[in-house]
C-alpha positions as CSV (number, residue, x, y, z in Angstrom):
1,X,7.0,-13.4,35.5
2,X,6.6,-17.1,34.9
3,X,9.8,-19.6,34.8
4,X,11.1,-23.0,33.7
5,X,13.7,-24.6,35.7
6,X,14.3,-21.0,37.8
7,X,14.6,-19.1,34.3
8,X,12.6,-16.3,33.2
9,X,10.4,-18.1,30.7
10,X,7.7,-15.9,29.7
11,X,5.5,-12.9,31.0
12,X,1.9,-12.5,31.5
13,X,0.2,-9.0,30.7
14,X,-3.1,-7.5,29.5
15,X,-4.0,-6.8,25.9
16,X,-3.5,-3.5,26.7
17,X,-0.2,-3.4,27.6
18,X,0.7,-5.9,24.7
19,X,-0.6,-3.7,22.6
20,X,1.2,-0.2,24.1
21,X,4.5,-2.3,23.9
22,X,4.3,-3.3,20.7
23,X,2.6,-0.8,18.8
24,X,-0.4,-2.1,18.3
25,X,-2.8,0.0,15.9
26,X,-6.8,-0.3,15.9
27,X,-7.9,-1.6,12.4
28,X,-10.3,0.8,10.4
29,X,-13.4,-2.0,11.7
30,X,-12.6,-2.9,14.8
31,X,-12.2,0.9,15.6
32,X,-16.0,1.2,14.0
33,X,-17.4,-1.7,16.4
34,X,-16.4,0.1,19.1
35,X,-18.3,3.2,18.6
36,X,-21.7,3.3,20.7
37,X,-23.2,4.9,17.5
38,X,-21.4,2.4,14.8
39,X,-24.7,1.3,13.7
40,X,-25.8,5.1,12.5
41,X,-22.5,5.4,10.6
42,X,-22.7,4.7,6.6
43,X,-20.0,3.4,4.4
44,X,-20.8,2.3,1.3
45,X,-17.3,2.0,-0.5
46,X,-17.3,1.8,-4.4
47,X,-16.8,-1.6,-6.0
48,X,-14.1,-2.8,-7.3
49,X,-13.2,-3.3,-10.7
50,X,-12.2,-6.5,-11.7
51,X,-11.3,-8.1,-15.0
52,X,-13.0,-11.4,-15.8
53,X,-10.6,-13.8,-17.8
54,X,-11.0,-17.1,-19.4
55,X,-9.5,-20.1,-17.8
56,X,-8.4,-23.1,-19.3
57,X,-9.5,-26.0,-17.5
């Protein structure tokens, strides 16, 4: 625990306990870099659509 003037200012912890304490969650690629065998894996998600508009400049 870490103080200012004698009061408990703030606390140091791992990234791993950060992460238990607050709930945390893996995203979808960083869960996928962290696979030994990430580089074997294929994803090839469809495009998506998108509508092309005229702007007036």
């Amino acid at each position: 625990m870490i103080t200012d003037r004698g009061r408990p200012s703030h606390v140091l912890l791992t990234v791993e306990d950060w992460r238990a304490l607050t709930g945390a969650r893996t995203g979808l690629a960083q869960a996928l870099r962290m696979r030994p065998d990430a580089e074997d894996v294929e994803f090839h998600p469809p495009r998506a659509p998108l509508a092309e508009r005229e702007v007036d400049l």
